[in-house]
N, C-alpha and C positions, 0 to 999 in steps of 0.2 A: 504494500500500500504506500500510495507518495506520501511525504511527507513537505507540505512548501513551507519555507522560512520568508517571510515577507519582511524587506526592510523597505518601512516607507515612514514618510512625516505624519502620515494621515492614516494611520491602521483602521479610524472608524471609517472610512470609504468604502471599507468590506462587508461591514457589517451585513447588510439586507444581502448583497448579491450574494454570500457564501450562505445563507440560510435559507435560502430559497428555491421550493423545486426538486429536483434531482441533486442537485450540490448541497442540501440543505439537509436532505435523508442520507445522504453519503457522509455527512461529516456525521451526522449524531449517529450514524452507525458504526461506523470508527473504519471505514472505505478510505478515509483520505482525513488527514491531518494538518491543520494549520498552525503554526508560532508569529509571533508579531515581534518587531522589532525597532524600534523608534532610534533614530539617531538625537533626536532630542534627548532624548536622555545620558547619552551619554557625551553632550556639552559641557565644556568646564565655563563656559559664560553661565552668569547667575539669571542672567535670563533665556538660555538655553538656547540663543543663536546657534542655529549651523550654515549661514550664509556670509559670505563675504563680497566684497569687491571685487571684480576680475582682474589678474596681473597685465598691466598692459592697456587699462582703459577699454571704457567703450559700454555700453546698455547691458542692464541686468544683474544679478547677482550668480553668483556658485557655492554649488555647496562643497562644503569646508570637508575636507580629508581624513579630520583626525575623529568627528563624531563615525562620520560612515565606517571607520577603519574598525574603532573600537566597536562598535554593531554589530559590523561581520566578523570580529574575531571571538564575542561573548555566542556563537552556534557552534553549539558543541560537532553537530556532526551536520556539515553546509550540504554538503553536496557540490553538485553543478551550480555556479555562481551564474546568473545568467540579468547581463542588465539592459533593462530596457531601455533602447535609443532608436531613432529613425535609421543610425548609419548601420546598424548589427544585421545579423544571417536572417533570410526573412520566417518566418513563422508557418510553416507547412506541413503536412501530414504527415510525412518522415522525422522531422523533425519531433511533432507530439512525440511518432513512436518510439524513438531515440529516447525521449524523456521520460516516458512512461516506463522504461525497465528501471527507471532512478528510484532510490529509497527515497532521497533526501535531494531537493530543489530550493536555491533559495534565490527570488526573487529581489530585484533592486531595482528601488521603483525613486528613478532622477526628478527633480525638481528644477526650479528658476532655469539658467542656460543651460544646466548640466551640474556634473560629478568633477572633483580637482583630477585631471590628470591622470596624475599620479596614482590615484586607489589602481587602474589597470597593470600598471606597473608591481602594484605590493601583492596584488590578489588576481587567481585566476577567470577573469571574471570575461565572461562571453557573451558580446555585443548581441542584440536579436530585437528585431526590428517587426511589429505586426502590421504594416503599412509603410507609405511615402507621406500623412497626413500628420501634420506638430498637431501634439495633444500638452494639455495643462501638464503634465506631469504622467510617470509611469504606470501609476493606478493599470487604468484604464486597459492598457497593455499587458499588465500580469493578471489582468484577470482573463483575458481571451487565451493569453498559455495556460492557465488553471485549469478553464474548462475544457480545452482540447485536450491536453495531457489527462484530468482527470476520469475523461469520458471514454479512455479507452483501458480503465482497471478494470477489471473483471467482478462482472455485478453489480458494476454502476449505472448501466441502464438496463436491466434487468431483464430482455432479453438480448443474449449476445450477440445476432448477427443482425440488431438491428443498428451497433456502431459500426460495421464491417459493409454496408451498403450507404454512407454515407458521400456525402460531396468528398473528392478527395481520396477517396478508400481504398479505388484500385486506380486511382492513376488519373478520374475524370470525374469531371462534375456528373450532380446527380441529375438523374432524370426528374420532368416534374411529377407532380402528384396530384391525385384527381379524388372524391369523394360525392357525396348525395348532395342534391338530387345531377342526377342523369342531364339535364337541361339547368344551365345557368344564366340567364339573364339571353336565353336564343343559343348561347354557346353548348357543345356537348362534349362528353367526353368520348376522348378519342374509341373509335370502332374497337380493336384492338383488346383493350381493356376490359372490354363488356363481353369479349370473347368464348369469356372459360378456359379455353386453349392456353395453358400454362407456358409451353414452346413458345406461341405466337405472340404472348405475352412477355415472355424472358426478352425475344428480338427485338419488340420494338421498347423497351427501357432501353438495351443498350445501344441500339440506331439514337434511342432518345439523347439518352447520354452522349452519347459519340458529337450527335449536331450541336448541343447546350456546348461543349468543349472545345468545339472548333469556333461557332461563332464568340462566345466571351473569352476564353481561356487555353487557344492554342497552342501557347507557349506550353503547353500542358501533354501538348501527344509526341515532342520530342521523348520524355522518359516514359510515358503511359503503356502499361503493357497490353501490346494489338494484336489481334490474329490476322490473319488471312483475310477472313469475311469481313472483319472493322475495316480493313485498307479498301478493300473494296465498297464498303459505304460510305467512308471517308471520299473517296474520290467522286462516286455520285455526288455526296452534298457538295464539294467543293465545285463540282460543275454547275450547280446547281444556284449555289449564292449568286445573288446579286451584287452589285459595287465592282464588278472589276475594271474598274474605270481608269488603270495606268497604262498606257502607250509609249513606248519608245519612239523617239523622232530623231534617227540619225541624220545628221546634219553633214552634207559636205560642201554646200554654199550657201550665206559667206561663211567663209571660216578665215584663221589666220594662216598664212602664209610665213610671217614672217613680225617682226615686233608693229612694224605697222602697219602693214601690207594685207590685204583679203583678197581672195579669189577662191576659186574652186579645187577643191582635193579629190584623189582619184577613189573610185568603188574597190574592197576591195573580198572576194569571194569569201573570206573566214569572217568575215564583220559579218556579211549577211548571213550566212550561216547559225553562227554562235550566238549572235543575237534574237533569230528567229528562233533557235533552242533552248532560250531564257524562259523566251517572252510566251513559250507556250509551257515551259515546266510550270513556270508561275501564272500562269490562267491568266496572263496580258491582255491587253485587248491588240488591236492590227499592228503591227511594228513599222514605221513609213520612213522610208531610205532616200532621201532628199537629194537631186542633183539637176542641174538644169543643160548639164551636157549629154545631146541626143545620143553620142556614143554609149557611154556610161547608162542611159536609160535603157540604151537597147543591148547591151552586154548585159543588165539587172534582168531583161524580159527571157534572155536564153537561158540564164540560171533557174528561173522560176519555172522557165515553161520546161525541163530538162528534170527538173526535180517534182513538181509538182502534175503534168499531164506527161513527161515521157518515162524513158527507161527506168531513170536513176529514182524515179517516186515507186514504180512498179516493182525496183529490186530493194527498196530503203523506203517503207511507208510510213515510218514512226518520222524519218526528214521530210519527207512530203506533208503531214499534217503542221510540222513546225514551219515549211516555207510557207503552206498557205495560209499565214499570217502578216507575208510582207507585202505592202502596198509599196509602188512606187509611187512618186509626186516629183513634180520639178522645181517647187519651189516649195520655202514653210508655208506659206497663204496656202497653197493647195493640200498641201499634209493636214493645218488643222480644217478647212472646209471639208476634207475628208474626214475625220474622225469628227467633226460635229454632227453629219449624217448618221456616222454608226451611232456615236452615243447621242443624237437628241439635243446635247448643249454644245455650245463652244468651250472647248476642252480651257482651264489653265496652262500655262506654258511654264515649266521651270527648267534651267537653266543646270548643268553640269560643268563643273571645270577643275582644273587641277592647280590652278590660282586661287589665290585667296586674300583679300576679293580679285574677283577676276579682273576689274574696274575700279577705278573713284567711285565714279556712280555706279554700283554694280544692286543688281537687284536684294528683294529681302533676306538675308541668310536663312536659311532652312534646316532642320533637324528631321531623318528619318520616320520622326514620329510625326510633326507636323502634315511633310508630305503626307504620310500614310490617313493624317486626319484628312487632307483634302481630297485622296483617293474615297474617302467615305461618303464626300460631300458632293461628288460630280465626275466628270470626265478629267484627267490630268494628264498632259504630255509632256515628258521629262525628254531636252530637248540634250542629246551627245557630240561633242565636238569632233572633228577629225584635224586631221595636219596638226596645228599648233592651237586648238581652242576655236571656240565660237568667235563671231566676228562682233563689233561694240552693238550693231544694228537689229543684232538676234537676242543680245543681253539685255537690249533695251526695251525689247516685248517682251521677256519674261517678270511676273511677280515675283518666283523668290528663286534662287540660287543656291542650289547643294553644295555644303561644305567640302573640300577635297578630302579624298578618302584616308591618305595617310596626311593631313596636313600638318604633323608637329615631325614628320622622316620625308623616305623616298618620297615620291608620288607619280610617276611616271610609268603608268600602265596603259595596257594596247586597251582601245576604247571597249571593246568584247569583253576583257575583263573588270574594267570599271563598270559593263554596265550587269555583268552580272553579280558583283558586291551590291551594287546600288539596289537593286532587284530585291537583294536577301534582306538590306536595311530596312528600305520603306516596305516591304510584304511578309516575308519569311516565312510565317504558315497564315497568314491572314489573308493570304489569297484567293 
């Protein structure tokens, strides 16, 4: 049974949530054991400060070292030191169940900016973080490791595999949950459910599960253990979503030539290639290869037509379904008047380069995530330079501008591979 050591300013914060419910019957059952411990008290100020000034200036207070020291050194038997900060290991299922084999947990619940330093330094003490949201103080946060960790002792919810089908459990969010009556407000519950058929019922929770996971919590089916049949409903629903509003717009006019010089760069077969093999792993939308030289358009039309209506699509169909994704166009006006057709709006235009900023005036910088917000909000064409970068004329219709991939090292990669980092950044599994 755990045992938590709570040191906080504020021990009555616990009061109601630890007596309440399931945590409430578990403690008076003696399932899970709480100690409190105040660094107030062990202040040599007579008025029992444990806050000081910060060294260095600047908003706020800290709390003082020597109360917190002597608090965690009066537990007899700590355990896992584990203190709650926004910057610590984040708070996940694996995690609970790591903690959950501990006798003994003791919680460190920070106050005003934070803890001095140095308590990391005297004691072994392991940052954990249950969010990216500043909260008043730690409370709040050892109580959500409480209840995770507590919830998986044995006979704390009283039947045992109803903690083992939770969010989280095997790797993905839960399926929803339905109950009486049959009709809600015109809504019903799904077919399925009303079945009887146990089987028909098992598949579609974890189809259920599987879509709830990709759409809020994909980062989630890198480790999630999948079979067979889940990859194959995974890639239904992923065909399936909506939003795949990111396009590739290789650019080979204007581009630079030279520091200030623009003209035309030449097509070249592994760009269109490798880029068309992106843009269809990642459920792109058209990929459009920009050139306003008739040679170049019509060497672009023999690769396509060779790989997508002749031999080379007839002997290689998996490269055939990824060319029939390239559009040509001879200028950017024509790339996005095309993909305004496909997708219904005029796409955004954002801008790639391996400077930083590309310009003076260079468009808004952009973060991965940003873009990926504006993939949610519309059509996006994320526009790739060739020769020596986009030219100032292309910078200057774009709204915002992707930061360079290695911008604090190298940076000087073949545009095919910048643009399938960039690919992995703004999408990854959110495709």
């Amino acid at each position: 049974m755990p045992h938590f050591h709570l040191v906080s300013l504020f021990p009555e914060f616990f009061a109601s949530p630890l007596d309440t419910a399931l945590m409430g019957r578990a403690r008076e059952s003696g399932l899970v054991k709480f100690s409190f411990h105040d660094p107030r008290a062990f202040s040599a100020d007579k008025r029992r400060h444990v806050d000081d000034r910060p060294y260095g200036g600047g908003p706020g207070m800290v709390m003082m070292g020597e109360p917190v020291a002597l608090a965690l050194r009066s537990i007899e038997r700590p355990g896992r030191m584990l203190l709650m900060t926004p910057g610590g290991r984040p708070l996940n299922q694996a995690l609970a169940r790591e903690l959950a084999a501990e006798e003994d947990i003791t919680l460190i619940c920070g106050r005003y900016e934070g803890l001095d330093a140095r308590l990391s330094e005297l004691f072994p003490l392991e940052p954990v973080s249950v969010g990216e949201a500043v909260l008043n103080g730690g409370e709040t946060a050892a109580l959500a490791v409480i209840e995770s960790v507590a919830r998986l002792t044995p006979g704390f919810m009283g039947k045992e595999e109803s903690g083992e089908e939770e969010s989280f459990s095997h790797g993905l969010l839960e399926y929803p949950h339905y109950t009486r009556p049959e009709r809600l407000e015109g809504l019903s519950v799904p077919e399925a459910l009303l079945s009887g058929d146990h089987g028909r019922i098992a598949a579609w929770r974890r189809a259920a599960s599987l879509a709830a996971t990709l759409r809020a919590r994909p980062d989630l089916l890198d480790t999630a253990p999948l079979t067979r049949d889940d990859a194959r409903t995974l890639s239904t629903l992923s065909r399936e979503r909506p939003g795949r509003n990111l396009s590739f717009c290789l650019v080979h006019y204007p581009v630079l030539l030279g520091e200030k010089n623009s003209g035309a760069s030449s097509l070249t077969n592994l760009d269109i290639h490798d880029i068309a093999r992106i843009s269809r792993s990642y459920a792109m939308g058209p990929f459009y290869a920009v050139t306003p030289l008739e040679d170049q358009l019509r060497l672009l039309e023999d690769i396509l037509r060779h790989w997508t209506r002749g031999p080379g699509g007839e002997n290689n169909p998996d490269r055939a379904r990824a060319l029939e994704l390239v559009r040509p166009a001879s200028s950017l006006d024509e790339a996005v008047a095309q993909f305004a057709a496909h997708a219904g709006a005029t796409p955004r235009l954002i801008a790639s380069s391996a400077v930083w900023p590309a310009r003076k005036r260079a468009p808004a910088p952009l973060t991965p995530g940003q873009a990926r917000d504006w993939c949610r909000e519309g059509p996006v064409m994320l526009c790739l330079g060739t020769a020596q970068g986009l030219a100032p004329e292309v910078l200057e219709r774009c709204e915002g501008q992707m930061r360079p991939l290695r911008f604090l090292g190298y940076n000087h990669l073949s545009v095919r591979s910048a643009a399938a980092i960039l690919a992995d950044r703004i999408l990854g599994d959110y495709c």
